[in-house]
C-alpha positions as CSV (number, residue, x, y, z in Angstrom):
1,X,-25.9,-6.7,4.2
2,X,-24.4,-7.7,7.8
3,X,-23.3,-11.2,6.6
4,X,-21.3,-9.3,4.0
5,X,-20.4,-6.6,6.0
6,X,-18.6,-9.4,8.9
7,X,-17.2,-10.9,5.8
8,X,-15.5,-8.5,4.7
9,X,-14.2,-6.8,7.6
10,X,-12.9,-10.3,9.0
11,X,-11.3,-10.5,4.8
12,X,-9.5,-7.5,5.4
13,X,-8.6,-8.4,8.8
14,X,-7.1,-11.8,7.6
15,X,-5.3,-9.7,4.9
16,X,-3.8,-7.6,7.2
17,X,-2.5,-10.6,9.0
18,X,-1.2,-12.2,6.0
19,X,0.6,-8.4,5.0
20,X,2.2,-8.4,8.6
21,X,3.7,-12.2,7.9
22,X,4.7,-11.5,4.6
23,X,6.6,-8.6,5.7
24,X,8.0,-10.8,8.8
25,X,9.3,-13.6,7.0
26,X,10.8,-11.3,4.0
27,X,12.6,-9.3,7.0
28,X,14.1,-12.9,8.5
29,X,14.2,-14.6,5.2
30,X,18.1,-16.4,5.2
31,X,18.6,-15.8,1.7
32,X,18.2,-12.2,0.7
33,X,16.3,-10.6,4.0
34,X,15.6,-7.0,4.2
35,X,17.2,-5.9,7.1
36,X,20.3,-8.5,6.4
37,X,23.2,-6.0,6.1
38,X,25.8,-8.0,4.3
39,X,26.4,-7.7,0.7
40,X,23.7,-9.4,-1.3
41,X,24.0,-10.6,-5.4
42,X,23.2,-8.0,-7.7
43,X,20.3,-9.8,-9.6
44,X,21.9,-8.8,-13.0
45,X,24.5,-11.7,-13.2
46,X,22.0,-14.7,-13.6
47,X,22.3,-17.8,-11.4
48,X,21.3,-18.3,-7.9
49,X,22.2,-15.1,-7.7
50,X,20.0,-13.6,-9.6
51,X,17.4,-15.8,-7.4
52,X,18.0,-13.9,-3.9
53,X,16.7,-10.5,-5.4
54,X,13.8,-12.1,-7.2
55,X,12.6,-13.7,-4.6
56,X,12.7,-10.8,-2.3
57,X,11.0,-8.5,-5.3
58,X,8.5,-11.7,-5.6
59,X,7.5,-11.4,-1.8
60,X,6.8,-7.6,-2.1
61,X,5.0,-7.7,-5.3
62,X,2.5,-10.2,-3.3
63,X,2.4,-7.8,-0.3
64,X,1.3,-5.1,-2.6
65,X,-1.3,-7.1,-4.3
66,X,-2.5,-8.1,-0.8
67,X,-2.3,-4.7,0.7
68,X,-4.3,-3.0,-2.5
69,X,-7.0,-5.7,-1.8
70,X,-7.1,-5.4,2.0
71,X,-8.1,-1.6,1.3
72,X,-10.0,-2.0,-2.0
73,X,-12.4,-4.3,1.4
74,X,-12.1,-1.6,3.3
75,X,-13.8,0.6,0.8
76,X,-16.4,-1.8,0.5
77,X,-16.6,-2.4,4.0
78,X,-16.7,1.2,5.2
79,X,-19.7,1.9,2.7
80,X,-21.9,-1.1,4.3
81,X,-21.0,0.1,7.7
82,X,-21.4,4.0,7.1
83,X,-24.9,3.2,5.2
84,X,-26.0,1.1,7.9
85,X,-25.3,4.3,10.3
86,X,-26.4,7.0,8.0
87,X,-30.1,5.0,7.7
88,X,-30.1,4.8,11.3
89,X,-29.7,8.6,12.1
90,X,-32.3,9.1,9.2
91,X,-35.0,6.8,10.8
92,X,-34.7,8.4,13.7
93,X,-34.7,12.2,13.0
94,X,-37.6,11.0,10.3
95,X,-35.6,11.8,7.4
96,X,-35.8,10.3,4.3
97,X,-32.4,7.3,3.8
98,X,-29.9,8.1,1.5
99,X,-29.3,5.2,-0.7
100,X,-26.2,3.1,-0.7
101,X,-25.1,4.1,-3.8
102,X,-25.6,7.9,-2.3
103,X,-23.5,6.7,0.8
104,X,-20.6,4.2,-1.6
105,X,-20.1,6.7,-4.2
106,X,-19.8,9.9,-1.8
107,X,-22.7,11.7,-2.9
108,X,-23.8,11.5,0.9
109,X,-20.8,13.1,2.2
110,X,-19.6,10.5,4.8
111,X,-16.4,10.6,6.1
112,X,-15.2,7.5,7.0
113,X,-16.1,7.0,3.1
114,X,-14.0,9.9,2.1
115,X,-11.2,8.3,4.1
116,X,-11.3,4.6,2.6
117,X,-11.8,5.9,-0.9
118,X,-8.4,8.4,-0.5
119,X,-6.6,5.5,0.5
120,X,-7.4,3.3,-2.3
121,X,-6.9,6.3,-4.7
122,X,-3.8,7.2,-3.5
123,X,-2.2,3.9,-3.4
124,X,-3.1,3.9,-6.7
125,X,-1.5,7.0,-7.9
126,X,1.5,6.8,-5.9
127,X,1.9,3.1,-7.3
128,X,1.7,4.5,-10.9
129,X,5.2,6.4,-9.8
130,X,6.8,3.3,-7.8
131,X,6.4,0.5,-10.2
132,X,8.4,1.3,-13.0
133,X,10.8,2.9,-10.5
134,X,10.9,0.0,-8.8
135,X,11.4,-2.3,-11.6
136,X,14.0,-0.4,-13.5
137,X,16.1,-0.1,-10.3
138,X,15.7,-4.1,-10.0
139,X,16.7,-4.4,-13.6
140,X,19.6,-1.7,-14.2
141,X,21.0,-1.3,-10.6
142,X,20.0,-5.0,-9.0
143,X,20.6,-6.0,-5.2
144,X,17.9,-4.9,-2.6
145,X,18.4,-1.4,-2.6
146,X,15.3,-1.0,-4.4
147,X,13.2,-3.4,-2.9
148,X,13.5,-2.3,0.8
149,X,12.9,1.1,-0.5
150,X,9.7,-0.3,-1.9
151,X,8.8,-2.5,1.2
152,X,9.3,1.3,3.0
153,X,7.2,2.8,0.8
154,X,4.2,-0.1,1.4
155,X,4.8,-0.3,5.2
156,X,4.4,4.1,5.4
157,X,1.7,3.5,3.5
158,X,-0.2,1.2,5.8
159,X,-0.4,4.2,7.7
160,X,-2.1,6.6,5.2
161,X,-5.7,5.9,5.9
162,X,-5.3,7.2,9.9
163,X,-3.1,9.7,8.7
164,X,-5.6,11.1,5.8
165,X,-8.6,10.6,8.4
166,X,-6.8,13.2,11.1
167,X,-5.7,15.7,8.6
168,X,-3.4,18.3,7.9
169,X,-0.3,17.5,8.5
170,X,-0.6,14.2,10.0
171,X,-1.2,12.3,6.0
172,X,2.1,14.6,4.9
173,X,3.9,12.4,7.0
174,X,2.6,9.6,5.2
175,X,3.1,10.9,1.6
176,X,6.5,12.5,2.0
177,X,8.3,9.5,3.2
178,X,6.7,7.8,0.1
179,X,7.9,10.3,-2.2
180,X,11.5,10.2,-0.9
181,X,11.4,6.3,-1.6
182,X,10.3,6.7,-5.1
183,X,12.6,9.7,-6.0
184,X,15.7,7.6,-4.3
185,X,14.9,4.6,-6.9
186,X,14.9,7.3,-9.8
187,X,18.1,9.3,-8.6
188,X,20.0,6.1,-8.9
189,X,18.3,5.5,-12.1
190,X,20.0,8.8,-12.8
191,X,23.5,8.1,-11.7
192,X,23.4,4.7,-14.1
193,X,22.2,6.9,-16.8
194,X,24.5,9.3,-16.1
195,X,22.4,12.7,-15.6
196,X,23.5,13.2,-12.9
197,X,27.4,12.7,-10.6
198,X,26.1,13.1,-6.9
């Protein structure tokens, strides 16, 4: 179990690495960067112009991918090492182990378990929202816009599993910043569709 265990904690490592460069080079990319503040092409009128956007919505969707599988390691991760910690403490007081499964699938109450499963759920659930934001924006409004608000939303969410692991309202921090970037994308959804004139 340690082999996998230094594995895994060393892949997520590496993955956080690779998140941090990603996010670096889309920031000082020439064509398109994130913090560039000239105008940039639309995306809608085909082209190279049309390219700038993609790429930048390109290097994101790899950032996510990479970020859901640095904490989907975690997870895994965090069970080993809690297990491994929990089987101590029982051998000790002369208790009886709980199993892993008791320990991975929270039966055992850990909370460093708790923590890394939270933040795989609620990447999850919040990404159910920002996706087809996200994507929509890209398609009907174009530019960048949307895409920094979604590389916003993934770099406040590096922070959730600290945030959810001190509590009340430290994660609110986290979540509200996240909700603001998806409910921007959809208000200007709402502007092109016009429901709305602010």
């Amino acid at each position: 179990m340690d082999v996998i265990r230094v594995g895994t904690r060393a892949g997520v490592r590496a993955i956080a690495v690779l998140v941090i460069a990603l996010f670096v080079a889309s920031c000082r990319a020439d064509d398109g960067a994130l913090l560039a503040l000239e105008k940039t092409p639309t995306g809608r009128r085909g082209g190279d112009a049309r390219d700038v956007p993609l790429r930048a919505l390109a290097r994101f969707l790899c950032a996510w991918a990479l970020t859901y599988y640095g904490f989907l390691f975690n997870q895994s991760c965090t069970a080993i090492e809690a297990y491994k910690v929990t089987s101590a403490k029982a051998t000790e007081s002369k208790e009886k182990p709980p199993s892993f499964a008791d320990v991975k699938y929270g039966r055992a109450r850990v909370g460093s378990v708790l923590v890394a499963d939270r933040a795989v759920g609620n990447f999850m659930e919040q990404s159910l929202a920002l996706f087809p934001a996200l994507f929509a924006h890209f398609y009907v409004v174009g530019g960048l816009r949307g895409v920094r608000a979604a590389w916003t939303w993934l770099v406040v969410r590096w922070l959730y599993p600290a945030a959810f692991a001190r509590g009340l309202p430290w994660f609110i921090f986290v979540t509200v910043p996240n909700y603001a970037c998806v409910f921007g994308m959809y208000i200007d959804l709402a502007r092109f569709a016009k429901l709305v004139t602010f």
